[in-house]
C-alpha positions in Angstrom: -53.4 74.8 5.0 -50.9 73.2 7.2 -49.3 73.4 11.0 -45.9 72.5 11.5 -44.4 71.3 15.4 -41.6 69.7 16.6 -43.1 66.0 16.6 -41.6 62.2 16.6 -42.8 60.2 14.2 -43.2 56.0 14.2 -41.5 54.1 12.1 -44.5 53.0 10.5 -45.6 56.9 9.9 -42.6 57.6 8.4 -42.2 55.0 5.8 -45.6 55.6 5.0 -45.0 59.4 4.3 -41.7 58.1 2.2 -43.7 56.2 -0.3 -44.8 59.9 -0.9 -41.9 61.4 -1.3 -38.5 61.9 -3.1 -37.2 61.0 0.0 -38.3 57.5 -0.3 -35.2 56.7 -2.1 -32.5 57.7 -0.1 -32.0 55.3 1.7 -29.7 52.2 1.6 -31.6 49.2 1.7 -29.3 47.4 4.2 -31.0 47.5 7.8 -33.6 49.6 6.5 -36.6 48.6 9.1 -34.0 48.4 11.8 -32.3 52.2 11.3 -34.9 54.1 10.7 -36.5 53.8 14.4 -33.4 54.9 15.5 -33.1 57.9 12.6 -36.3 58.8 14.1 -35.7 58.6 18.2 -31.9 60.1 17.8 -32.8 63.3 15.7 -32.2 66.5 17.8 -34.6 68.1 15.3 -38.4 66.6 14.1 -40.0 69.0 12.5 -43.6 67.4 10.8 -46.4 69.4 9.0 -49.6 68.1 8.7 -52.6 69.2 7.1 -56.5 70.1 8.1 -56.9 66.5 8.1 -54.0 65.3 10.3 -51.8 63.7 7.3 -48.2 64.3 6.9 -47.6 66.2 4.6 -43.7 67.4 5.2 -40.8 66.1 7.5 -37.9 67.5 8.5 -34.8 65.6 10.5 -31.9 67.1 11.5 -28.8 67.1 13.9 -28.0 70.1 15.9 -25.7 71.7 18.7 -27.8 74.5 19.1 -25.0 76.7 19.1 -23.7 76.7 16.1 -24.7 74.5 13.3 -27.8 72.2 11.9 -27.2 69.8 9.7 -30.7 68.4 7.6 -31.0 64.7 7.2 -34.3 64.4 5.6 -36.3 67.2 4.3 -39.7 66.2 2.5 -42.7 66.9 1.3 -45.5 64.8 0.1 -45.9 64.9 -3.7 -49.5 66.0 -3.5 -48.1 69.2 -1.5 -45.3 70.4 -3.9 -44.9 74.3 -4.4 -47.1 75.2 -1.0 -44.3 76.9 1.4 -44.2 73.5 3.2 -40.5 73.1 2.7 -39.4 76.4 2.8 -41.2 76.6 6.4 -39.9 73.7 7.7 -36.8 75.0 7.0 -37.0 78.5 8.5 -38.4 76.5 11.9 -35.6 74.3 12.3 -33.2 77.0 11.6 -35.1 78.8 14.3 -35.3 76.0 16.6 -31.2 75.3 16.2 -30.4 78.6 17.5 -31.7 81.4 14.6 -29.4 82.4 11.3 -27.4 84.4 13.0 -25.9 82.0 14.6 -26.4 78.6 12.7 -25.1 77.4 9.8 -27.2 75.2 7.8 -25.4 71.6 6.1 -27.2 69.2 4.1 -26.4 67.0 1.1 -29.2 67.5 -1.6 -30.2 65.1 -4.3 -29.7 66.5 -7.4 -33.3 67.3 -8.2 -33.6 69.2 -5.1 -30.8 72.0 -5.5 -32.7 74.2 -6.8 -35.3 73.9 -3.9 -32.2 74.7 -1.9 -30.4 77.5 -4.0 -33.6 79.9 -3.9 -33.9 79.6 0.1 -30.4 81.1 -0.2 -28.1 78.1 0.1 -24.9 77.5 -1.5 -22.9 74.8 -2.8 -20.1 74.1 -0.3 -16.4 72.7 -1.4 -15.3 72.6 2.7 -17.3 69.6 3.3 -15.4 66.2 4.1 -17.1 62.7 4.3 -16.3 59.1 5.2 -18.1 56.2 3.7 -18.0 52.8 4.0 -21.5 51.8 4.5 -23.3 49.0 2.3 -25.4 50.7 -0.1 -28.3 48.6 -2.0 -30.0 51.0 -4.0 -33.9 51.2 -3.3 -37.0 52.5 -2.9 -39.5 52.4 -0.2 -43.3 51.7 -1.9 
């Protein structure tokens, strides 16, 4: 059993629930400790489930105008809580949240082993999308 609300996390919270997660290597390594506080304080969307016990056990980040499009930064759940609804419900709030699907588009960029997480709530690969990236990128993973 879980509750999900809109929430903001500490830094310290949420690199503890990414050394549970997929999501613990998505990040750059560069400015790590410094970003992520900001990740956390600037997303229009914090969505965080926890269990009976208080844990986190799913996160959800995203960017919004609440008029027209969302787009997901992070969306995870803890490894223990795989296959529970947890992902699929943080979804469906923060589409809710942003403005409902008839009027929000959803935008993310998926890793890989996560399409097919994505493709059976209904999303589809988009070609449209444009990106610019110069960013330093040290490959890592937060444990």
């Amino acid at each position: 059993m879980y509750t999900i609300q809109s929430e903001r996390l500490t830094a310290a919270e949420y690199i503890d629930f990414l050394k549970r997660t997929d999501l613990g290597s998505q990040y750059p390594l560069e400015r790590f400790h410094e970003r992520i506080p900001k990740l956390l304080k600037n997303a229009s969307v914090s969505l965080v489930a926890r269990n009976e016990k208080q844990s986190v056990v799913g996160v959800l980040l995203g960017v919004t105008d609440f008029a027209y499009w969302l787009f997901v930064t992070d969306l995870g759940v803890d490894r223990s809580c795989v296959r529970q609804g947890i992902g699929r419900s943080l979804m469906k709030t923060a589409l809710e949240l942003a403005g409902g699907e008839r009027d929000i588009a959803v935008y993310l960029i998926a890793h890989e082993d996560a399409v097919p997480f994505y493709e059976k709530l209904g999303m589809k690969r988009a070609d449209e999308v444009m990106k610019f990236n110069h960013i330093e990128w040290t490959q890592f993973t937060v444990e």
